[in-house]
VOPAGU-2260 file (C-alpha; in pm, 1 decimal, decimal comma):
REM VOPAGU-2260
SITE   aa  ch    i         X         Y         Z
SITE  UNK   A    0   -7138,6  -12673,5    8931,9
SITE  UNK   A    1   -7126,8  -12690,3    8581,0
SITE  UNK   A    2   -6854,5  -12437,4    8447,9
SITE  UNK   A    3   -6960,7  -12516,4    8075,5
SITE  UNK   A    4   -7279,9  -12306,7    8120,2
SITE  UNK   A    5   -7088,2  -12020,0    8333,6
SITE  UNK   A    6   -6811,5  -11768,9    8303,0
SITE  UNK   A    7   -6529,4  -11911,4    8455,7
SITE  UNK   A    8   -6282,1  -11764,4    8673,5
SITE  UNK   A    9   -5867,0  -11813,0    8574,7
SITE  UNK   A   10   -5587,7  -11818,3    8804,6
SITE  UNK   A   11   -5281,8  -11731,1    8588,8
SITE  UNK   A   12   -4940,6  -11720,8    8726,9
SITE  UNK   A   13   -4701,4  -11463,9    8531,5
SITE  UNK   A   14   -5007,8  -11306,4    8410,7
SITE  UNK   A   15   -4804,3  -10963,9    8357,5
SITE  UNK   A   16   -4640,6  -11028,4    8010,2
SITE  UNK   A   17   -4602,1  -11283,4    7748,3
SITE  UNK   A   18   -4825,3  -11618,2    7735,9
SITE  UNK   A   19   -4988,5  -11540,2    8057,6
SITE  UNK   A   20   -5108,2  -11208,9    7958,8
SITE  UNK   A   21   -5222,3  -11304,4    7619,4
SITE  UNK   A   22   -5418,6  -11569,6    7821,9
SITE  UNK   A   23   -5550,1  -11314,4    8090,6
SITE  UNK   A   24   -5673,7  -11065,1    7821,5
SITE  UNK   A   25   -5851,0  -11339,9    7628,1
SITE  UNK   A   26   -6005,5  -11519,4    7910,8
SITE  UNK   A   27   -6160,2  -11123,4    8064,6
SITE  UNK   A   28   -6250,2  -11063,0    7666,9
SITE  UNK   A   29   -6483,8  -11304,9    7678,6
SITE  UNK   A   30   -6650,0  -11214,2    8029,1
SITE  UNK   A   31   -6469,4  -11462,4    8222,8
SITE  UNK   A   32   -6249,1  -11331,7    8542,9
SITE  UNK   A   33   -5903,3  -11375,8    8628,0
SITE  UNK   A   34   -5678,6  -11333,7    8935,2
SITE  UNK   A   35   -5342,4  -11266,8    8755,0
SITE  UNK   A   36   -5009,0  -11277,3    8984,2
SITE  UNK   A   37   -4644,1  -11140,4    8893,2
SITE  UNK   A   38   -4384,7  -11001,8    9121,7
SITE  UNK   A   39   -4492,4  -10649,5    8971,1
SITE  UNK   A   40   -4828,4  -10657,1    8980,2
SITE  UNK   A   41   -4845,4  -10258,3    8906,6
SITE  UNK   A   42   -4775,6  -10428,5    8530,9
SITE  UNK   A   43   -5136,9  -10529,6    8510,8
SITE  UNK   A   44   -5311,1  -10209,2    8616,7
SITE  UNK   A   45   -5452,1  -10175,0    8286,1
SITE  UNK   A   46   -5629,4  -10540,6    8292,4
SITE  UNK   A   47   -5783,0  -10367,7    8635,7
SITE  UNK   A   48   -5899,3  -10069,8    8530,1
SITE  UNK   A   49   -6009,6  -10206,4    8147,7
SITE  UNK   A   50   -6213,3  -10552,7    8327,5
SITE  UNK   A   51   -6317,3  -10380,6    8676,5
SITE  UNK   A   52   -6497,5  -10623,5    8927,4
SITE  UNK   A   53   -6348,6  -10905,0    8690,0
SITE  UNK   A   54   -5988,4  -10950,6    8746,3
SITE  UNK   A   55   -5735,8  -10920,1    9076,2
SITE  UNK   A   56   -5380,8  -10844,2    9015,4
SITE  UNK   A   57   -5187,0  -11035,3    9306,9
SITE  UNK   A   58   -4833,9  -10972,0    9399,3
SITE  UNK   A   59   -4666,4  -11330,9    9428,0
SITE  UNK   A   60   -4312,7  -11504,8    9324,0
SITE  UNK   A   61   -4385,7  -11830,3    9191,5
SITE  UNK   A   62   -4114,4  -11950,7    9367,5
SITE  UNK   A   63   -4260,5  -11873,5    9672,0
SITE  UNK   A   64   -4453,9  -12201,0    9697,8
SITE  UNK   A   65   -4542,9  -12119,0   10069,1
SITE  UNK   A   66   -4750,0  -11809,1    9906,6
SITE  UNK   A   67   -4987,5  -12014,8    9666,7
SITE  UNK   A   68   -5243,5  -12110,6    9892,8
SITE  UNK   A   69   -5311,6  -11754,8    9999,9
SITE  UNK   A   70   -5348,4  -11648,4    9660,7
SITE  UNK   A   71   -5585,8  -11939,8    9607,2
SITE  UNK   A   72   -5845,8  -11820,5    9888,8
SITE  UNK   A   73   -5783,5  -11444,9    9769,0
SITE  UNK   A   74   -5946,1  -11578,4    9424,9
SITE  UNK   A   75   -6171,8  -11807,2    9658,4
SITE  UNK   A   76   -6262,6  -11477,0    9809,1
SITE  UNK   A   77   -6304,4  -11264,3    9522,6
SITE  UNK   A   78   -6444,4  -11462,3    9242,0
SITE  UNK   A   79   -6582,1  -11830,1    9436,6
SITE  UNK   A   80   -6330,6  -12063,7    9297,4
SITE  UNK   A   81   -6078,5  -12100,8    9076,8
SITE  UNK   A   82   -6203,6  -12313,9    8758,4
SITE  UNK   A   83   -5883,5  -12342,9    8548,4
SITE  UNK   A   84   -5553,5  -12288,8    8659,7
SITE  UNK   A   85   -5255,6  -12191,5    8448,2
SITE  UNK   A   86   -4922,8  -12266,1    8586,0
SITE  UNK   A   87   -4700,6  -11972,0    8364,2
SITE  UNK   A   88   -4432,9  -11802,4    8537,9
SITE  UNK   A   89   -4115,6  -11875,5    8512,3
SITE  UNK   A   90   -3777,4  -11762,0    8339,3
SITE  UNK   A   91   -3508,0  -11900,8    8111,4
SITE  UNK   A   92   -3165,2  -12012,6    8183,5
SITE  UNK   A   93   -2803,8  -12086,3    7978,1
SITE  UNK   A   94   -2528,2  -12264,8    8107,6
SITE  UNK   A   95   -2319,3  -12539,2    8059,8
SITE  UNK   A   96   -2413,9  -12858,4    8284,8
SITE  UNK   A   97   -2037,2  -12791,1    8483,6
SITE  UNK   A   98   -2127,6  -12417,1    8547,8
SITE  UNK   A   99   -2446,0  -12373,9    8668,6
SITE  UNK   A  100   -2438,5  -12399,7    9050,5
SITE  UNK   A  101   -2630,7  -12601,9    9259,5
SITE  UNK   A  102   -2848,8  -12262,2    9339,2
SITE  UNK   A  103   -2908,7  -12187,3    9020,7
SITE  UNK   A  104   -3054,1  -12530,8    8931,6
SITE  UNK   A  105   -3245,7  -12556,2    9278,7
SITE  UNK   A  106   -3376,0  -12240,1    9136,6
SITE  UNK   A  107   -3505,5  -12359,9    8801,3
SITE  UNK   A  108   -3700,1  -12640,2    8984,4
SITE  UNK   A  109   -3893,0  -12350,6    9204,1
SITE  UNK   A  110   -4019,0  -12175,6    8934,9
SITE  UNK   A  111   -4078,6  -12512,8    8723,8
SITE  UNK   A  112   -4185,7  -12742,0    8970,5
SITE  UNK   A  113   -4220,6  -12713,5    9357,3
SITE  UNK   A  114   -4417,0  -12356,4    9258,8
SITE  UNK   A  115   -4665,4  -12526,5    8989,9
SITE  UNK   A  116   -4714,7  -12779,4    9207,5
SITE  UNK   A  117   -4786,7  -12535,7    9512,1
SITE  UNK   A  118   -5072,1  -12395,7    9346,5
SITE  UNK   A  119   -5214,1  -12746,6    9210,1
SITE  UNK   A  120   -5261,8  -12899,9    9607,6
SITE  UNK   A  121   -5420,3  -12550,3    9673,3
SITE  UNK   A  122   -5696,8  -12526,8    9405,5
SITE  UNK   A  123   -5746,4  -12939,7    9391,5
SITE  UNK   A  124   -5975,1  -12960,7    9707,7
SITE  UNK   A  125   -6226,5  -12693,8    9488,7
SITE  UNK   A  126   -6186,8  -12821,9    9151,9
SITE  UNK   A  127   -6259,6  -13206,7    9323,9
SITE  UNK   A  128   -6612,5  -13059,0    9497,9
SITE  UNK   A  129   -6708,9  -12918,6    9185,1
SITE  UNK   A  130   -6649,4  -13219,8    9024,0
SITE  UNK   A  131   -6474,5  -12984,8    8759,3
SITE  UNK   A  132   -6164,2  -12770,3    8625,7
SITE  UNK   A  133   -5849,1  -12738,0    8422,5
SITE  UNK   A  134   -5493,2  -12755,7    8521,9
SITE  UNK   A  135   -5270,8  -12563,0    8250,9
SITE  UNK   A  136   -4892,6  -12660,0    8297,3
SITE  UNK   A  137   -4696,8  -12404,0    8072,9
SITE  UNK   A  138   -4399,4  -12647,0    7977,7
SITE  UNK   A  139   -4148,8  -12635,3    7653,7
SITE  UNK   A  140   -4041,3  -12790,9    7355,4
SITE  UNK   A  141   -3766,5  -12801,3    7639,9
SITE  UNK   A  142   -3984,6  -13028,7    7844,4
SITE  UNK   A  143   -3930,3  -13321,1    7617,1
SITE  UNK   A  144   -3589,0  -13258,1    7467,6
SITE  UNK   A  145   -3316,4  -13101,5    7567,7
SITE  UNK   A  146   -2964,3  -12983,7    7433,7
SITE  UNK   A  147   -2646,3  -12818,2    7541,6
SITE  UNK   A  148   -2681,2  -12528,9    7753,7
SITE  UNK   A  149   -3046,9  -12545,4    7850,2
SITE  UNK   A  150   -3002,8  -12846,0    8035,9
SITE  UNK   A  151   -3113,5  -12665,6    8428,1
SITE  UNK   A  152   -3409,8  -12503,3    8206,2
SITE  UNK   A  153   -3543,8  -12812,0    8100,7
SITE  UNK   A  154   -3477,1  -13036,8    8395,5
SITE  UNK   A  155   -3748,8  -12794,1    8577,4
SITE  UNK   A  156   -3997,0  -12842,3    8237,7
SITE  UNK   A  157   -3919,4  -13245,1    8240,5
SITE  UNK   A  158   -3996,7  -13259,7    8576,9
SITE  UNK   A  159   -4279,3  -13072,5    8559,5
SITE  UNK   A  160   -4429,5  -13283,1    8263,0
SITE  UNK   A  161   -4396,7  -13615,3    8438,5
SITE  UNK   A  162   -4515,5  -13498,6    8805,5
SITE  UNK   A  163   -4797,7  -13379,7    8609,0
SITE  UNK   A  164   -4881,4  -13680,7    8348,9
SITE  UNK   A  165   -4924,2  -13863,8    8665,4
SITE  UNK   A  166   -5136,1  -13606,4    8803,7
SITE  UNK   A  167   -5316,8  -13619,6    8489,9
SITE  UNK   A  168   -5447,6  -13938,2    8589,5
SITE  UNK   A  169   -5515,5  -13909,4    8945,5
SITE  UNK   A  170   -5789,1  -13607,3    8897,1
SITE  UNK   A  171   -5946,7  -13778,2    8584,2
SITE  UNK   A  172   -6223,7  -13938,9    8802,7
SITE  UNK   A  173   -6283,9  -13596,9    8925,4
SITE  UNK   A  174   -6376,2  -13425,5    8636,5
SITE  UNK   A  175   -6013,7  -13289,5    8650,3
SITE  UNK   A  176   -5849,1  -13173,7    8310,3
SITE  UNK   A  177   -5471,7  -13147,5    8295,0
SITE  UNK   A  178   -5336,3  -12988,2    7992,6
SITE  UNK   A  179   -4949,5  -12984,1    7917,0
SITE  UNK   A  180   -4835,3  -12679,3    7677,7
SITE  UNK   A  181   -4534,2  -12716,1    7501,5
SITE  UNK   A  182   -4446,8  -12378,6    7301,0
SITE  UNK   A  183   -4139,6  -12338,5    7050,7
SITE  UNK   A  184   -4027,6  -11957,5    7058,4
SITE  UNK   A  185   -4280,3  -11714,4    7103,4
SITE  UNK   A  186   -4283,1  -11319,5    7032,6
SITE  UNK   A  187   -4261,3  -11267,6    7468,1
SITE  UNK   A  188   -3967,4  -11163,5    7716,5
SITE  UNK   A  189   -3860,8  -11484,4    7715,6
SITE  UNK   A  190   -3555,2  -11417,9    7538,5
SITE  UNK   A  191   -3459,4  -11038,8    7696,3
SITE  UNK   A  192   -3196,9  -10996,3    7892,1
SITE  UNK   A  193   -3375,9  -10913,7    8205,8
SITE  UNK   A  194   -3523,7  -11237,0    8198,1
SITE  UNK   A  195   -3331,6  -11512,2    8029,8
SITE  UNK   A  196   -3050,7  -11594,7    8298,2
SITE  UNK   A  197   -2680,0  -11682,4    8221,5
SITE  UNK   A  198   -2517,2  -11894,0    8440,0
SITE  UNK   A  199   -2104,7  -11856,8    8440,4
SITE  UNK   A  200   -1987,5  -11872,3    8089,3
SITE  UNK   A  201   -1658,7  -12114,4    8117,3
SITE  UNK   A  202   -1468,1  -12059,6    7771,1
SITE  UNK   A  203   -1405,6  -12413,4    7797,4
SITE  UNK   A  204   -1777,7  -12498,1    7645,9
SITE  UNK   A  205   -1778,8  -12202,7    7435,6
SITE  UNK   A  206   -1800,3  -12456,6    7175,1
SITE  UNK   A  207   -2120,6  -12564,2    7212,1
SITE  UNK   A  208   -2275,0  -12331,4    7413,7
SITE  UNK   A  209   -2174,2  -12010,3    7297,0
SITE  UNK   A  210   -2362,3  -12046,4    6996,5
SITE  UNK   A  211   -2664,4  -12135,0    7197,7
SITE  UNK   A  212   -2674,3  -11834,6    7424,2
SITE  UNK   A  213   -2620,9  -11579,3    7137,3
SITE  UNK   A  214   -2943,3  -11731,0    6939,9
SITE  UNK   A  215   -3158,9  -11719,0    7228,7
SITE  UNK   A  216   -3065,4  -11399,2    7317,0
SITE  UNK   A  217   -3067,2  -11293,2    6956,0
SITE  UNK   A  218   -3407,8  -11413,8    6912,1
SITE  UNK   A  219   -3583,9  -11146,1    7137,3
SITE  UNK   A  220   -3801,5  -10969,9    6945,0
SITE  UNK   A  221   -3794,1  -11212,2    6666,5
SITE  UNK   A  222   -3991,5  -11511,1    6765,3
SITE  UNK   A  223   -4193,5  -11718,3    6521,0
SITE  UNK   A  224   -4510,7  -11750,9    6769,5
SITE  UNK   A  225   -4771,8  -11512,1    6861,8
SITE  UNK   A  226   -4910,3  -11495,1    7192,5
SITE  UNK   A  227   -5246,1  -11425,8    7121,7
SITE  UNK   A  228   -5327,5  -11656,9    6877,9
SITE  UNK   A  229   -5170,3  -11948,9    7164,1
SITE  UNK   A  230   -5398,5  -11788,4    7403,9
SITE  UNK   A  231   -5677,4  -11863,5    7132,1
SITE  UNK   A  232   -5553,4  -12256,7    7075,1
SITE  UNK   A  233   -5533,9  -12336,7    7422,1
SITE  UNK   A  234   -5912,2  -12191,9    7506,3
SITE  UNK   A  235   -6030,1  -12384,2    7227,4
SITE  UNK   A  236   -5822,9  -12705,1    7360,3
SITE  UNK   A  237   -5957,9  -12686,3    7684,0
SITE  UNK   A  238   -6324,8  -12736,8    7542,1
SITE  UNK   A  239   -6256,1  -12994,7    7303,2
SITE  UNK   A  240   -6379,6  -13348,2    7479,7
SITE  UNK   A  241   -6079,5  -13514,5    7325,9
SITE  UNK   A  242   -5831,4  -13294,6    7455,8
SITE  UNK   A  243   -5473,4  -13427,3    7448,9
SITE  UNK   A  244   -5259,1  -13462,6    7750,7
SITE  UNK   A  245   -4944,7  -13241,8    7621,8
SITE  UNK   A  246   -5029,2  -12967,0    7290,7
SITE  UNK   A  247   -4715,5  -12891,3    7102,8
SITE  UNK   A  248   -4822,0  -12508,4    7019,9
SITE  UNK   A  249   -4572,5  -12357,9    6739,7
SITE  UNK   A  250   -4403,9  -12536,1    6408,8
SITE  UNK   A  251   -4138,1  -12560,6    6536,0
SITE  UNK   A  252   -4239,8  -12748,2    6831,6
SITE  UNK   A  253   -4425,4  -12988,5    6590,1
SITE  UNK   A  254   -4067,4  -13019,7    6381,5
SITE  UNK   A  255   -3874,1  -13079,2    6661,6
SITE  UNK   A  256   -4083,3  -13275,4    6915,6
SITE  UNK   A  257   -4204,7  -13483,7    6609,2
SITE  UNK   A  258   -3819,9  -13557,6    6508,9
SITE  UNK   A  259   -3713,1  -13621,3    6921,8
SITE  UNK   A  260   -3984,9  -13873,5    6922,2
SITE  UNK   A  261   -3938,0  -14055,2    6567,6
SITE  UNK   A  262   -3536,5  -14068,6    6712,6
SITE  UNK   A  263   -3616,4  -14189,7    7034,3
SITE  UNK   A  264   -3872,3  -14479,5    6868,1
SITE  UNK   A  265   -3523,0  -14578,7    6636,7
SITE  UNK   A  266   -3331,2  -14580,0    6949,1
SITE  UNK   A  267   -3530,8  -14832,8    7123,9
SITE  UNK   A  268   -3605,0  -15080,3    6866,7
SITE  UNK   A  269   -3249,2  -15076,3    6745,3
SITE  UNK   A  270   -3145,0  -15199,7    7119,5
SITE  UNK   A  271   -3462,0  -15387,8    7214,6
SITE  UNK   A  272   -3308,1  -15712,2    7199,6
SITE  UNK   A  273   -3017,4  -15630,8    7445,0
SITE  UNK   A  274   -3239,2  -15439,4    7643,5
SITE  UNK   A  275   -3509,6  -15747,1    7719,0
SITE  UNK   A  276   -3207,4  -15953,3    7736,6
SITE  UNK   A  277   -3188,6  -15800,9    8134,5
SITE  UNK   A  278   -3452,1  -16008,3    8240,9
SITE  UNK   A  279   -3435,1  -16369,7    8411,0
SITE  UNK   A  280   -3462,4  -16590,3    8130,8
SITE  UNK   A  281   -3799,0  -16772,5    8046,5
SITE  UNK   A  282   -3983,9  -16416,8    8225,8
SITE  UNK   A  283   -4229,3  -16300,3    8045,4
SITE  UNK   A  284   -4304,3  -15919,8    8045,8
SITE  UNK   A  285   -4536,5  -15814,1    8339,0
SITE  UNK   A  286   -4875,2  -15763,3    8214,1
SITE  UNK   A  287   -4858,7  -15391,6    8335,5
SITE  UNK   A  288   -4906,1  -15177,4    8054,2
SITE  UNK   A  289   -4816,5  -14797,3    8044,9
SITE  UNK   A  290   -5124,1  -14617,8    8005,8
SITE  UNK   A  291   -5129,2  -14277,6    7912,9
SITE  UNK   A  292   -5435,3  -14060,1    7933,3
């Protein structure tokens, strides 16, 4: 089945606002078909009644990782298949490392990891007969750097990004894409109070976290990125033959994921010496390398 030469069909989680729906609108724009899901699915009515026959609002929490595989045979049933899936939903949360309970982190890795990764063992089995298909993981600039306050937000997006660089390479002989988004701020809900989540704010970190959680929240609204043109950029990504593994999408994900990476290279060399010192002396280094897609 070669999806080159057809329309496709697009399972996007969180399809109701923000990145997903810029996605959704851009996929059914140009004739492809989309199951969307949200936990308020009456949010996409328009998408039905604008692209009828051609997209499927399903009610679903992401977190609900139980769920995914019935909304993978609903778009099974609907459309034949799901050819790329985009792993979306999700929320935000602040909070010092100290106050943000063990719920509330368990709860970060459900939307950001054992939900994503729900959906990806349902639509594998489809994508591997075709021989075919994307896998979008929505990630951060948070996924590969962190600072105070955002640290239960990003351990879902870090987790995320390795369980799925590994995947990356396990579907490759398929015919299996995996594409790792990392966005900066974009013009979405992210930031709104109804869906960036405050853990309990101790005034003993009000020093460094304080000044985090008014930004973000301050930001709503304000946001450098625009969702539609992302939508746009990851399409086009998905059809280039050299796709990367993980897209930085926003300057100021290229700043700051450029500037994490350049500080982690300085970090490494500076101690290399030390650290090889660990090994038994006269070892020499396995001949493993690290291979990245």
């Amino acid at each position: 089945m070669d999806t080159a030469q057809r329309h496709k069909t697009w399972l996007i989680t969180g399809a109701g606002s923000g990145l997903g729906r810029a996605l959704a609108e851009a996929a059914l724009d140009a004739g492809d078909r989309v199951v969307g899901t949200g936990r308020r699915p009456e949010r996409m009515d328009d998408l039905a009644s604008r692209h009828p026959g051609r997209f499927s609002a399903v009610a679903h929490d992401v977190r609900d990782a139980e769920g995914a595989a019935a909304v993978v045979a609903h778009a099974v049933a609907e459309f034949g298949g799901v050819d790329v899936l985009v792993n979306n939903a999700g929320v935000g949360q602040v909070g010092a490392a100290e106050d943000v309970t063990g719920e509330e982190l368990r709860d970060m890795l459900d939307q950001h990891l054992f939900g994503p990764a729900a959906f990806v063992r349902a639509v594998l089995p489809g994508m591997r007969e075709a021989r075919s298909g994307a896998i979008v993981q929505m990630s951060s600039q948070g996924g590969r750097m962190s600072f105070p306050g955002v640290g239960s937000y990003s351990a879902g997006k870090f987790a995320l990004e390795g369980w799925s660089e590994a995947l990356a390479g396990e579907v490759a002989p398929f015919g299996i894409r995996v594409l790792i988004v990392e966005p900066s701020r974009f013009r979405t809900r992210f930031n709104a109070g109804d869906v960036l989540r405050g853990a309990t704010q101790n005034a003993t970190y009000d020093g460094v976290v304080a000044a985090v959680r008014a930004d973000m929240a301050g930001a709503d609204g304000r946001q450098e990125g625009d969702p539609v043109r992302a939508a746009a950029i990851i399409r086009r990504v998905l059809q280039e033959p050299d796709a990367p593994l993980r897209l930085a999408l926003g300057a100021e994900a290229v700043k700051n994921l450029t500037a994490a990476h350049e500080h982690g290279l300085v970090e490494i060399r500076r101690w290399a010496e030390l650290s090889e010192s660990a090994d038994f002396p006269g070892q020499a280094p396995s001949a493993r390398a690290f291979r990245q897609k």
